[in-house]
C-alpha positions in Angstrom: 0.0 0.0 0.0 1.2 3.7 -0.8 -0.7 6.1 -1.0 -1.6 10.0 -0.2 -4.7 11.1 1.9 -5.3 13.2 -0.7 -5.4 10.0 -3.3 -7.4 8.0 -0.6 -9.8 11.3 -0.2 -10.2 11.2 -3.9 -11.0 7.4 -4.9 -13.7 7.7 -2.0 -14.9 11.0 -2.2 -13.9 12.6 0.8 -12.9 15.6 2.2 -9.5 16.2 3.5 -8.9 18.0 6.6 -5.4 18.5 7.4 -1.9 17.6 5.3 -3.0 15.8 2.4 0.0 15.4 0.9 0.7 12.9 3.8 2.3 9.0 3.1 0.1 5.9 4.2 2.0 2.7 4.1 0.0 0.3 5.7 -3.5 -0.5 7.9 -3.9 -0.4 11.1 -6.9 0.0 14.7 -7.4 3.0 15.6 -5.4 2.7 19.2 -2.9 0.5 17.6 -2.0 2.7 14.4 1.8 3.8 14.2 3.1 6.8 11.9 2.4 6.3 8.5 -0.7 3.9 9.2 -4.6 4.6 7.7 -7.1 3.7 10.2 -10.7 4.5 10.7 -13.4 5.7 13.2 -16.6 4.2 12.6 -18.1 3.4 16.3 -18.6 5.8 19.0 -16.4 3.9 21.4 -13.3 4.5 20.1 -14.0 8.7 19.6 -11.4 8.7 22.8 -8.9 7.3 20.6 -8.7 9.9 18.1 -6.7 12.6 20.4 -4.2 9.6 21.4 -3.3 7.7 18.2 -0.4 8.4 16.1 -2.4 7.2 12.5 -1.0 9.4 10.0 -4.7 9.9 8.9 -8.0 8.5 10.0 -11.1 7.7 7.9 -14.0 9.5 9.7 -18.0 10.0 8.8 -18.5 13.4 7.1 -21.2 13.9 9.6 -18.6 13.6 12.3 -18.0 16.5 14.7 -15.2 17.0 16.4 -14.7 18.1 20.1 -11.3 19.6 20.1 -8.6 19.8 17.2 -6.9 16.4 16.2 -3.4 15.6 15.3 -3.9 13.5 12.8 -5.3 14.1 9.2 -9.0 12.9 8.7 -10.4 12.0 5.6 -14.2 12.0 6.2 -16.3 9.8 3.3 -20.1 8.3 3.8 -19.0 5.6 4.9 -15.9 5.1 7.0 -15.8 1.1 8.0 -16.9 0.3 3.9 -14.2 2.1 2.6 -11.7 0.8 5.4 -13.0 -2.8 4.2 -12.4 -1.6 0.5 -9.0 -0.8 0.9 -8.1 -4.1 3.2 -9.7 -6.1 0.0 -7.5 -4.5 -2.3 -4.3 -5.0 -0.3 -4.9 -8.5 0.6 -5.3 -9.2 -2.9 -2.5 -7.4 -4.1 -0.8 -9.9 -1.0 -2.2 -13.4 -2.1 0.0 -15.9 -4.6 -2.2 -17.5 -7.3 -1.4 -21.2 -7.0 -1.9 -23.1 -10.0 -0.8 -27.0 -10.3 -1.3 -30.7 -8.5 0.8 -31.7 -5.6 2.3 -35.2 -6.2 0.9 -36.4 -3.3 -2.7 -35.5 -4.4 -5.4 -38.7 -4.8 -7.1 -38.1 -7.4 -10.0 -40.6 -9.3 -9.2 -41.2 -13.3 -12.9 -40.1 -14.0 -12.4 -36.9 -12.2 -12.7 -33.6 -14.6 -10.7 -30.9 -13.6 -9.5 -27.4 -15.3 -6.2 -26.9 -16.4 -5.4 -23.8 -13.8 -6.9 -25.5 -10.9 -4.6 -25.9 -7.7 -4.7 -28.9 -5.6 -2.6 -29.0 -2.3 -1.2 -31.3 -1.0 -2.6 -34.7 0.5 -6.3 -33.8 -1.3 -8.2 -36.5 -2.2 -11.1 -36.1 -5.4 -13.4 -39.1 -5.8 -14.9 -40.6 -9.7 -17.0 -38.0 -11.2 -16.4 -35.0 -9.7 -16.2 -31.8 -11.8 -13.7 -29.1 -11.0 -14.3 -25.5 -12.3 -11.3 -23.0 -14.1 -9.8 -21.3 -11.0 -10.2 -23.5 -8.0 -7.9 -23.5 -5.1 -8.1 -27.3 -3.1 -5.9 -26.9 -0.4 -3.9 -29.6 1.7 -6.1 -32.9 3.3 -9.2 -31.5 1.9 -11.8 -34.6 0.8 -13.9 -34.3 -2.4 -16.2 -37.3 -2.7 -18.2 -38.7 -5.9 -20.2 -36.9 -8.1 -19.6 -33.7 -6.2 -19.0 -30.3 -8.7 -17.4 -27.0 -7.5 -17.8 -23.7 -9.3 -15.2 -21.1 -11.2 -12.8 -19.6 -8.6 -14.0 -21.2 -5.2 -11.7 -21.7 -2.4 -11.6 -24.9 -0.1 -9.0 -24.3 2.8 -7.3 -26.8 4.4 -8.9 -30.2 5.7 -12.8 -29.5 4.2 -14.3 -32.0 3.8 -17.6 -32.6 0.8 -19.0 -36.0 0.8 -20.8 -37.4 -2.1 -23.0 -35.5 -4.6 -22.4 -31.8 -3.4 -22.7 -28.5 -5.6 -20.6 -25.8 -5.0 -21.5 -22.7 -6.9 -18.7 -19.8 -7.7 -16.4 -18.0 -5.7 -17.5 -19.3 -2.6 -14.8 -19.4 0.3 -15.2 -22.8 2.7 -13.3 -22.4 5.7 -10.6 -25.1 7.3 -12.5 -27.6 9.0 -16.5 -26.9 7.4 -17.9 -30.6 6.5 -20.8 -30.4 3.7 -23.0 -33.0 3.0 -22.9 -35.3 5.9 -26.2 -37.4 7.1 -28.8 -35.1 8.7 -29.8 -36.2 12.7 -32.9 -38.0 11.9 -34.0 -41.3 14.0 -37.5 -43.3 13.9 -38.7 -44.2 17.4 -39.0 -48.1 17.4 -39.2 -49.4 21.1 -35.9 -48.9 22.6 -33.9 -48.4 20.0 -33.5 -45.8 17.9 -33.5 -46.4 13.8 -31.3 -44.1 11.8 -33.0 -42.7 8.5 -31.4 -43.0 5.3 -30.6 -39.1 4.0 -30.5 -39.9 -0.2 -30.3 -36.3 -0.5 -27.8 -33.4 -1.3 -26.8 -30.4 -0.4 -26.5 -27.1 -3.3 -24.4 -24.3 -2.4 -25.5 -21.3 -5.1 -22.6 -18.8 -5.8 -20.0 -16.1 -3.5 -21.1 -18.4 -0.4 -18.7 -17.8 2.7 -19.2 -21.0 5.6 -17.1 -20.3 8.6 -14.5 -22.8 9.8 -15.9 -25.9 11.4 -18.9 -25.3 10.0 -21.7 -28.2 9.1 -24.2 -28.6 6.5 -26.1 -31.7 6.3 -27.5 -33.5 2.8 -31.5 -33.8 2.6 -33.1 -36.8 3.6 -34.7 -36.2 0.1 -34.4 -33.3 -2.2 -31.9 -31.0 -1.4 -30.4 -28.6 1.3 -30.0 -25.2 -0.4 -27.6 -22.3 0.7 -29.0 -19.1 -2.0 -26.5 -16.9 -3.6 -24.1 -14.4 -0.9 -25.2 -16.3 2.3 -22.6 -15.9 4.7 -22.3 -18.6 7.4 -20.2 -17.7 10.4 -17.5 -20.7 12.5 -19.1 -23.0 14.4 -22.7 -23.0 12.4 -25.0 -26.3 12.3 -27.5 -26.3 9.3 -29.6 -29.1 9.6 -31.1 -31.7 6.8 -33.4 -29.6 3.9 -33.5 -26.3 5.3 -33.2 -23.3 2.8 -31.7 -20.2 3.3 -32.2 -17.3 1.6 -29.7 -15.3 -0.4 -27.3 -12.4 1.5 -28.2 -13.9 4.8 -26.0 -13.9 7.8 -25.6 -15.7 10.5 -22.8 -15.7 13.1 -21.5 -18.1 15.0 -22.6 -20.9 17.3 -25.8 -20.9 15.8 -27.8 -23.7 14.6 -31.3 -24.3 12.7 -33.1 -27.8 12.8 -34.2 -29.8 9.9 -36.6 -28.2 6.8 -36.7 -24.6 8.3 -36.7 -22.3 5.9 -35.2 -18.7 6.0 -35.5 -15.4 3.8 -33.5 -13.6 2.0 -31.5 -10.4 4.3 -32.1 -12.0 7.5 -29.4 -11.2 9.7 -28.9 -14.1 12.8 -26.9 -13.1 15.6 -24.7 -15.6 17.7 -25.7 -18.4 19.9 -29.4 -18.5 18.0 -31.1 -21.6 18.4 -34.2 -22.3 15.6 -36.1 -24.8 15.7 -36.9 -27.2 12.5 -40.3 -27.0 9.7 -40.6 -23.0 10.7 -41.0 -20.6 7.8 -39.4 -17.3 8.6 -39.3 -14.1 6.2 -37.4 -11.8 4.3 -35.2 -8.9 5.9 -35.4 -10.5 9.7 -33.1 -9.3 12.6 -32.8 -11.7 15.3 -30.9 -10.7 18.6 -28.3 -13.2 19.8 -28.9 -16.1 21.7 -32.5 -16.1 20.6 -34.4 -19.1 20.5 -36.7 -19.4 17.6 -40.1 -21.5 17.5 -42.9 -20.1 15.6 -42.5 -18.2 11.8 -42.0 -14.9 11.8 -43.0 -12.4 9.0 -41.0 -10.3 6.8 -39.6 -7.8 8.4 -39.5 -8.7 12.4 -37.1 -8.0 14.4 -37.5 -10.1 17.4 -35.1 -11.5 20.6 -35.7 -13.7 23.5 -36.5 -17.7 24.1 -39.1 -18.0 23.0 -38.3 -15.1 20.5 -40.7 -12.3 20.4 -40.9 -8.6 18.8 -38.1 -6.4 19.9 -39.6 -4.3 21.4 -41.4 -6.0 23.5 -38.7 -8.2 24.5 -37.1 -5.1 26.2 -40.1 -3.9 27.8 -41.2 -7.4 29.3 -36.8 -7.0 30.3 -37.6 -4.1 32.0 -39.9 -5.4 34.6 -38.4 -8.7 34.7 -34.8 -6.6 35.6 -37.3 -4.6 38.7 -38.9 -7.9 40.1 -36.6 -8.3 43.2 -37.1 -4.6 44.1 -41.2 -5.3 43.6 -40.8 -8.6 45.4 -39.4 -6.4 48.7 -41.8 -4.2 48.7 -44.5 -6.3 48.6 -43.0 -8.5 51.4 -43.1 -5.1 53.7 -46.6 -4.4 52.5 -48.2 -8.2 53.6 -46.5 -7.5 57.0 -48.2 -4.2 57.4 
């Protein structure tokens, strides 16, 4: 990275305020910044920072107003944290080494079709009629089973693992350790014992899908387990046998939704969420973290608690339930009155 503030100010339409002929040689946290570094201010609990960093300049929000005069240069945009993220994208890639080749120690089945530029890592192993796409990276102890095709410029990191008859759309990004297509949890009840069901399924993962490291995505018992187009799955996520999810939905980590839910497009799922499985939930959703889901919600909702329920009056039921010892006391000294 090298550039001016002025040449940052410019590609993001920003105003300068202070030496714009200033050098920026690298990225850096606001508290953490040295001279020479570009960092941002995006949230107001790092304000405090601003008078104590040594960033040569800082992207700010145009809107933002300053208390006292600054040090450093600020560069204030629309947007300070997307143009931050702009500018990490294009360093990194300037940063990354395009691998193209197979490693000798690669396993790979005769029937297997793969593109010329593809890389496979070391250690990989590709099973009979899998398809490979132009621009794949496969890296080291990753398992590709049978029948399984993965899409123009996708990325498997170490040690993923896709069983038999997965899709992987383009550009997607799987994480070290995410496992897709395994059996789905799914047991008939016959006296004591409990009978596991055949999943004959797959899973289909649609194009520029991100799932988090030691992730898991089961196959369908029948049909298919669909991930839509820009879903981004966080570490540690469990989606369950022939639930759908919606394209550019988030959901971070530790969550996990049961079998043949299905979820909108936009949602965004906070941590440690919990939903249960056949629920139909909308478009556009927010729900709070460590939520626990178990009716459908409409388009729209933004909802939090177990069991989850509007926002709003999540926070006002929070507000009593935070004031219940106090009302417990005083109605103790009233009976003894």
């Amino acid at each position: 990275m090298n550039y001016t503030a002025l040449e940052i100010a410019k590609k993001y339409n920003g105003v300068i305020e202070g030496n714009g002929n200033i050098h920026l040689t690298s990225l850096a946290k606001i508290q953490d910044a040295k001279t020479g570094c570009l960092s941002f201010l995006a949230h107001p609990k790092y304000i405090s920072f601003l008078n104590s960093t040594k960033a040569s300049a800082v992207l700010v929000h145009h809107d933002f107003k300053l208390e006292k005069s600054v040090k450093t240069t600020l560069i204030r945009v629309s947007d300070p944290y997307a143009s931050f993220n702009s500018i990490i994208t294009e360093t990194s890639g300037h940063k990354k080494k395009k691998h193209i080749g197979i490693h000798q120690s690669a396993i790979i089945d005769s029937s297997a079709n793969l593109a010329d530029d593809v890389y496979i890592g070391p250690y990989v192993t590709i099973g009979p009629d899998t398809k490979i796409a132009s621009g794949v990276h496969v890296y080291s102890n990753s398992y590709i089973g049978s029948n399984v095709s993965i899409g123009k410029d996708t990325i498997l990191q170490a040690r993923v693992c896709l069983m038999d008859d997965v899709e992987i759309g383009a550009r997607c990004i799987l994480q070290s350790g995410s496992i897709i297509g395994c059996d789905g949890f799914g047991y008939i009840k016959k006296g004591e014992k409990n009978i596991k069901t055949p999943h004959l399924g797959k899973v289909v993962i649609k194009d520029e899908v991100e799932i988090g490291a030691n992730s898991t995505v089961d196959r369908a018992t029948l049909g298919e387990t669909i991930i839509h187009k820009g879903v981004k799955l966080d570490n540690l996520v469990q989606i369950a046998h022939n639930v759908e999810i919606g394209s550019n939905t988030v959901i971070a980590a530790q969550s996990g939704i049961a079998g043949s839910t299905k979820i909108g497009s936009r949602c965004t799922i906070g941590g440690q969420v919990g939903i249960i499985g056949h629920l139909v939930l909308g478009d556009d959703l927010q729900i709070q973290g460590q939520s626990g889901v178990i009716s459908d919600i409409p388009n729209g909702k933004t909802v939090q608690g177990t069991p989850a329920i509007d926002f709003k009056s999540f926070y006002k039921s929070y507000v009593l339930f935070k004031h219940f010892p106090d009302l417990e006391n005083r109605l103790s000294k009233l009976e003894k009155i």
